[in-house]
N, CA, C and O atoms as a DFTB+ gen file, in Angstrom:
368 C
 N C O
     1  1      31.686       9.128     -46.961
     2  2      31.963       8.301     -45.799
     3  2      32.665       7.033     -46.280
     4  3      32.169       6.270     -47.109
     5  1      34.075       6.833     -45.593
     6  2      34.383       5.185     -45.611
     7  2      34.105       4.431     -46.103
     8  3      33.354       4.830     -46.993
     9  1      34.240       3.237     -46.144
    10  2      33.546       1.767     -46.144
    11  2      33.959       1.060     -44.219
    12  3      33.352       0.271     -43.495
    13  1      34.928       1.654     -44.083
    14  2      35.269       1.553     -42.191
    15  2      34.135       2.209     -41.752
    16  3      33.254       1.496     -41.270
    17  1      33.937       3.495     -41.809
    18  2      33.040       4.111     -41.359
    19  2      31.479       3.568     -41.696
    20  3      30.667       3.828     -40.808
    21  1      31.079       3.008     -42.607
    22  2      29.861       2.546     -42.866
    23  2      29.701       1.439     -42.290
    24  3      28.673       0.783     -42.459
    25  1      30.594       1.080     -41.589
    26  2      30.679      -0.497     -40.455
    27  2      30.421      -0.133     -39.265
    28  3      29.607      -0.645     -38.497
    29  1      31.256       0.953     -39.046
    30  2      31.561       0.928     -37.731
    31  2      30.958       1.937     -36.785
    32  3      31.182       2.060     -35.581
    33  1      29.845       2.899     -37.849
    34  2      28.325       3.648     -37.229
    35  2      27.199       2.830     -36.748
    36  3      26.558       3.183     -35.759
    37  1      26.919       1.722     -37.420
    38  2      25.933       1.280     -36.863
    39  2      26.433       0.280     -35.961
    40  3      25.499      -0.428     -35.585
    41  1      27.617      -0.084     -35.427
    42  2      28.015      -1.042     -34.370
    43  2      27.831      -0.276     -33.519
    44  3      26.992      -0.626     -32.689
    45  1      28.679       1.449     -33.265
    46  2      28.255       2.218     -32.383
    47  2      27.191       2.312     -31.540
    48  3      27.076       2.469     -30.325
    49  1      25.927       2.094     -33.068
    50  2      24.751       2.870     -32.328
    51  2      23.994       1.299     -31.456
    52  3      23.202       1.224     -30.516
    53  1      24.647       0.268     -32.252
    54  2      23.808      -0.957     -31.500
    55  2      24.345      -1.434     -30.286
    56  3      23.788      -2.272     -29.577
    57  1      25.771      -0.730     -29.973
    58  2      26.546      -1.074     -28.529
    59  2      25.988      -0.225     -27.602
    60  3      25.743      -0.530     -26.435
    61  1      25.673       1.437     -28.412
    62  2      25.087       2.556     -27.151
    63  2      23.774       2.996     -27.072
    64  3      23.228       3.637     -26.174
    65  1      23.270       2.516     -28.268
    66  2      21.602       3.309     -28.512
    67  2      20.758       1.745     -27.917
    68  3      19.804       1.847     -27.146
    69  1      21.272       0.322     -28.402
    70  2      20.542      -0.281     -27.952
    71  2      20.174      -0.802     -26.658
    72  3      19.127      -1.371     -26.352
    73  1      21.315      -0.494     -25.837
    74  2      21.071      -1.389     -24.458
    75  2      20.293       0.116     -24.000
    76  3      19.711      -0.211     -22.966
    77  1      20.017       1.453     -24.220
    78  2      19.120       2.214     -23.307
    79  2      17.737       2.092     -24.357
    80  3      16.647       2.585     -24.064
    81  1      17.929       1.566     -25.246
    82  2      15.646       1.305     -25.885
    83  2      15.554       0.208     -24.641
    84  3      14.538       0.339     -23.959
    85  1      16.484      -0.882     -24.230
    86  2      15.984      -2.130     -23.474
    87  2      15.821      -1.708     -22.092
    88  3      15.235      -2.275     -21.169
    89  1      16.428      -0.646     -22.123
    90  2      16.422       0.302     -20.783
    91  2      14.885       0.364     -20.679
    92  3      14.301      -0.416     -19.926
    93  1      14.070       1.466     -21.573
    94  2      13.190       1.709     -21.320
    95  2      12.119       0.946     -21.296
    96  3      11.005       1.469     -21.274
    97  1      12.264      -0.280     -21.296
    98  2      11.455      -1.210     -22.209
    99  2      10.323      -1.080     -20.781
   100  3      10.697      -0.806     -19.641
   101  1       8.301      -1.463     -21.369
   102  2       7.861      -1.388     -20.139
   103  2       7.175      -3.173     -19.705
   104  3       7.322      -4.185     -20.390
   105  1       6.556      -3.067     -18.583
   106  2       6.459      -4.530     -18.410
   107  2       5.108      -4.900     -19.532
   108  3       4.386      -4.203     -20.245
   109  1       5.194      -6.062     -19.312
   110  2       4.230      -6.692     -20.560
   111  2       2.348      -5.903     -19.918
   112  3       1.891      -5.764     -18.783
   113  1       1.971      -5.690     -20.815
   114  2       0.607      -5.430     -21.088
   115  2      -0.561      -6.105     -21.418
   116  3      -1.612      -5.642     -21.860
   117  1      -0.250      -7.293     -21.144
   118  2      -1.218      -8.371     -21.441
   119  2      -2.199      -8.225     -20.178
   120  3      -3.352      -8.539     -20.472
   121  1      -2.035      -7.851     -18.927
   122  2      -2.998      -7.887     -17.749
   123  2      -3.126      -6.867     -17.557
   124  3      -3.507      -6.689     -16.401
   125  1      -2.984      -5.804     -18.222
   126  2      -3.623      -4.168     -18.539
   127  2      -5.358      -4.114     -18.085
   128  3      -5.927      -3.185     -17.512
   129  1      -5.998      -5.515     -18.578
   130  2      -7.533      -5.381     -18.361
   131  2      -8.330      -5.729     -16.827
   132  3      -9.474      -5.685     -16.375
   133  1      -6.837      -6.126     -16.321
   134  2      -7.247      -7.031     -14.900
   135  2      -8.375      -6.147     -14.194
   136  3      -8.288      -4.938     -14.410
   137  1      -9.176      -6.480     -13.571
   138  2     -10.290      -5.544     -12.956
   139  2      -9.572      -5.177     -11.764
   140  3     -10.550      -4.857     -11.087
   141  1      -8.295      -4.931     -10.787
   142  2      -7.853      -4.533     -10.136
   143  2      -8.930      -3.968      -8.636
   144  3      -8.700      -4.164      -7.443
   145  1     -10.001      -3.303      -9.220
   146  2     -10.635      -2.718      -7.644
   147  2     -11.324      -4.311      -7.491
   148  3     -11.390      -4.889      -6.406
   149  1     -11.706      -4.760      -8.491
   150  2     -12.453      -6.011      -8.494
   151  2     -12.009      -7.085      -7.656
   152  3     -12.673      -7.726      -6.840
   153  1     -10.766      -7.202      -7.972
   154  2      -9.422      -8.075      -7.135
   155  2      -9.437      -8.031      -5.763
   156  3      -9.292      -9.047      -5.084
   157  1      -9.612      -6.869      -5.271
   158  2      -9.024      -6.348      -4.066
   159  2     -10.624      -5.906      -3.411
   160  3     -10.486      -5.231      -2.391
   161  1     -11.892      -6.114      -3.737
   162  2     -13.139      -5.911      -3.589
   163  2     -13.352      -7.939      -3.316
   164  3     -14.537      -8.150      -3.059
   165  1     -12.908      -8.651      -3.322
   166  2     -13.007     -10.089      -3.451
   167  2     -11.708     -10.681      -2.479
   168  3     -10.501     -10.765      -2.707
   169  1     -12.480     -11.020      -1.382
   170  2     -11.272     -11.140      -0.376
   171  2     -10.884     -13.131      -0.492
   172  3     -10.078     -13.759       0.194
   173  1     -11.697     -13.597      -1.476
   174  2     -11.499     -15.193      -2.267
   175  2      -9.837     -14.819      -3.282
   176  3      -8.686     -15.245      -3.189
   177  1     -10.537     -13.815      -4.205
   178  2      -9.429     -13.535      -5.005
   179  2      -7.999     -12.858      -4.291
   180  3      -6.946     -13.492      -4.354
   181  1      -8.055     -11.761      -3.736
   182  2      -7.196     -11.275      -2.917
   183  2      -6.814     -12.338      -2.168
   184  3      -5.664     -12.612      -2.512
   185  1      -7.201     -13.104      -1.290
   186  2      -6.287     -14.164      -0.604
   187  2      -5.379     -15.109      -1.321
   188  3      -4.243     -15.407      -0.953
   189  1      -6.135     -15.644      -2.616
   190  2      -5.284     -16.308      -3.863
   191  2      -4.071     -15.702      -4.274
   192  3      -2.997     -16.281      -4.437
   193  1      -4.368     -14.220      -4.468
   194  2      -3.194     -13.665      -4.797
   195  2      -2.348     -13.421      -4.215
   196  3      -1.347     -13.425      -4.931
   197  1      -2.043     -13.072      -2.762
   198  2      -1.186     -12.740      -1.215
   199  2      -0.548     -14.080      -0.958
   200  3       0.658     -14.283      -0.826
   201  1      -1.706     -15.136      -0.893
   202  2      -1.323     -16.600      -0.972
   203  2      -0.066     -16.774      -2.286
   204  3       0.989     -17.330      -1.980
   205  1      -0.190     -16.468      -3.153
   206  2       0.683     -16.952      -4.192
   207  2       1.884     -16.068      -4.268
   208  3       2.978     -16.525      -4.600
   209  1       1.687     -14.707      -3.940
   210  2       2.837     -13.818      -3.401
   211  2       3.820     -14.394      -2.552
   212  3       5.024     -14.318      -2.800
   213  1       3.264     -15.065      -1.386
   214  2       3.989     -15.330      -0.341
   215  2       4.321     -16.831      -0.443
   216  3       4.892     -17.557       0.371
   217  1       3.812     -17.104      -1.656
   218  2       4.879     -18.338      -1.636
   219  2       4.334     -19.945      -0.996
   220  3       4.887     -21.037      -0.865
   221  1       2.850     -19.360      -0.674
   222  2       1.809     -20.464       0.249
   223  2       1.285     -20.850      -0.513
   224  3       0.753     -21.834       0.001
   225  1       0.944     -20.806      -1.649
   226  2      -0.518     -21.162      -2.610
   227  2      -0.337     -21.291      -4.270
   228  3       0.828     -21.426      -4.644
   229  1      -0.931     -21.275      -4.859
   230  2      -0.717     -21.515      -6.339
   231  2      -0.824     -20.457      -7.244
   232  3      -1.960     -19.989      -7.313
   233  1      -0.278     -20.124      -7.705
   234  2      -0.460     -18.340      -8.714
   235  2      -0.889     -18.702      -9.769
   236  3      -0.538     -19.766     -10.279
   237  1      -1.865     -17.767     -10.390
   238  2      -2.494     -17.877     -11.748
   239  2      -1.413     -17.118     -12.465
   240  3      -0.492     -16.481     -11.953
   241  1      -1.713     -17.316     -13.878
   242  2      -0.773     -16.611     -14.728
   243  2      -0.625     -14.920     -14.552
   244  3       0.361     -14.251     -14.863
   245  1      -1.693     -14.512     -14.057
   246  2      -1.411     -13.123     -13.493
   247  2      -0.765     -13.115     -12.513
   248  3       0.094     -12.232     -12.503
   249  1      -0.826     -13.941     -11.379
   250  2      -0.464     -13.783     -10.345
   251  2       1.252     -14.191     -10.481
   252  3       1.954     -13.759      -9.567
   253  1       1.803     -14.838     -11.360
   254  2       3.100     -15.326     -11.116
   255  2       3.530     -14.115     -12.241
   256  3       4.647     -13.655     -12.005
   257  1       3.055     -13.703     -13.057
   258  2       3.779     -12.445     -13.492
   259  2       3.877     -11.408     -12.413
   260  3       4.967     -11.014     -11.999
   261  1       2.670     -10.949     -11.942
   262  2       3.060     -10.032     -10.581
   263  2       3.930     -10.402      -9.806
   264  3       4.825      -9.584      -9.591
   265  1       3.982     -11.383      -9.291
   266  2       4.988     -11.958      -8.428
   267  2       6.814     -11.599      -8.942
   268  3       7.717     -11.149      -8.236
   269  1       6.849     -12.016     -10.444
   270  2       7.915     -11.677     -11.175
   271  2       8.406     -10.540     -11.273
   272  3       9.628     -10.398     -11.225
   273  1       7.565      -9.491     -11.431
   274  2       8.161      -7.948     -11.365
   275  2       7.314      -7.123     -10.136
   276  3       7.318      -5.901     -10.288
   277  1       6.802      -7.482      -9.290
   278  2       6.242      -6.573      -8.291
   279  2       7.969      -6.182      -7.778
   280  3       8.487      -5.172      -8.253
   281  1       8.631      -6.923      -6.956
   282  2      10.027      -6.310      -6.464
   283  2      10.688      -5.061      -7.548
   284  3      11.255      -4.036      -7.171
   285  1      10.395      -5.544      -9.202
   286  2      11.882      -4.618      -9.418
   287  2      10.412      -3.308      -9.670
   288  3      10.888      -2.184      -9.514
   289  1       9.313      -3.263      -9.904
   290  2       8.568      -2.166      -9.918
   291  2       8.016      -1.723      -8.496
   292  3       7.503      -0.605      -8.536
   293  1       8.000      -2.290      -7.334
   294  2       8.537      -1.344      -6.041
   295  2       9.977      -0.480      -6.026
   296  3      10.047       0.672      -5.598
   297  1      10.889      -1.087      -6.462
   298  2      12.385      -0.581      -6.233
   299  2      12.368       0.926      -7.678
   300  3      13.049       1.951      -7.654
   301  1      11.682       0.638      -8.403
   302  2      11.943       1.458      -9.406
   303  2      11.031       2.386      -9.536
   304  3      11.009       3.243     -10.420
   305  1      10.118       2.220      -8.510
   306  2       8.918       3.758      -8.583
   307  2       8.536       2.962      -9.920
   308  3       8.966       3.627     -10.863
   309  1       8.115       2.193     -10.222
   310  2       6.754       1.928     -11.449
   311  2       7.392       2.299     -12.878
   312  3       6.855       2.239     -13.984
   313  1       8.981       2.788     -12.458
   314  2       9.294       3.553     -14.093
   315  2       9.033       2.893     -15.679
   316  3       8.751       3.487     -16.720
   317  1       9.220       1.602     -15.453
   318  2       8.983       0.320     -16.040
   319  2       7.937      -0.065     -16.786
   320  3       7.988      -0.756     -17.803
   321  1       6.265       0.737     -15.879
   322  2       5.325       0.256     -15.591
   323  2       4.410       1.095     -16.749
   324  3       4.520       2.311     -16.905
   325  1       3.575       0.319     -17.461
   326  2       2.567       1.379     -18.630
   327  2       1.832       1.764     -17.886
   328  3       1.626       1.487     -16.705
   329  1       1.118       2.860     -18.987
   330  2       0.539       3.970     -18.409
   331  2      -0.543       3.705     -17.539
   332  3      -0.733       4.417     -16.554
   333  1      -1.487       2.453     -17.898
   334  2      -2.574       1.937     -17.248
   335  2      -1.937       1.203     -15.740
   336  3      -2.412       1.615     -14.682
   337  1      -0.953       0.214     -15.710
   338  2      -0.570      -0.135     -14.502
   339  2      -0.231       0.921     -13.514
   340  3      -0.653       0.692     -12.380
   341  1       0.752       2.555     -13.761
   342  2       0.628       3.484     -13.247
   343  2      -0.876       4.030     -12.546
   344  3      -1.044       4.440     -11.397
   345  1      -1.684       3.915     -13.420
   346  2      -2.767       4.566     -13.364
   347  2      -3.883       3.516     -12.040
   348  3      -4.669       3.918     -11.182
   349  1      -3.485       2.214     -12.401
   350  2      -3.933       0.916     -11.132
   351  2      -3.287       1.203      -9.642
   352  3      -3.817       1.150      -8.532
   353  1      -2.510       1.389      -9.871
   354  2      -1.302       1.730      -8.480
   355  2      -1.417       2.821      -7.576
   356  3      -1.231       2.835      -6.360
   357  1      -1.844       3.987      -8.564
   358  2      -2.093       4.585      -8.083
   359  2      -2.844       4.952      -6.026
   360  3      -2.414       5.525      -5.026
   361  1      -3.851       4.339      -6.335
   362  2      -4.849       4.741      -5.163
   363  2      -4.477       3.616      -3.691
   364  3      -4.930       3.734      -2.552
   365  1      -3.419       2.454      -4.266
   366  2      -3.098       1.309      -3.118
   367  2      -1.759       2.013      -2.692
   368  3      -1.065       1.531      -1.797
């Protein structure tokens, strides 16, 4: 192989292979543990959170990440979404 060619394979693969890994990339996993039925069993907490959805109230750090990707993971069927947030979504 080249010395052109030993340049100009891995530019390839970082112009076409990398923008679809960022493709798949999923949303952050840090609130993977959220108690979710717990949330929505707590109509204090649930109002905090609807409240901060809608733009009325103050969002906790969970709540302003949800807020951040709830739109593009409605629009995208969850594709985005790890296996546990799939698995939360499910039953609402």
């Amino acid at each position: 192989i080249s010395n052109k060619m030993k340049t100009t394979l891995p530019a390839c693969w970082w112009q076409f292979v990398w923008p679809q890994q960022r493709l798949r990339k999923t949303y952050t996993n840090k609130f993977d543990n959220v108690d979710v039925d717990g949330v929505l069993g707590n109509n204090r907490i649930l109002t905090n959170y609807i409240k901060c959805l809608m733009e009325k109230g103050p969002c906790t750090p969970e709540g302003r990440e949800l807020k951040k990707l709830l739109p593009d993971a409605l629009q995208s069927d969850c594709s985005k979404c790890t296996n546990v947030q799939k698995k939360n979504s499910k039953g609402y």
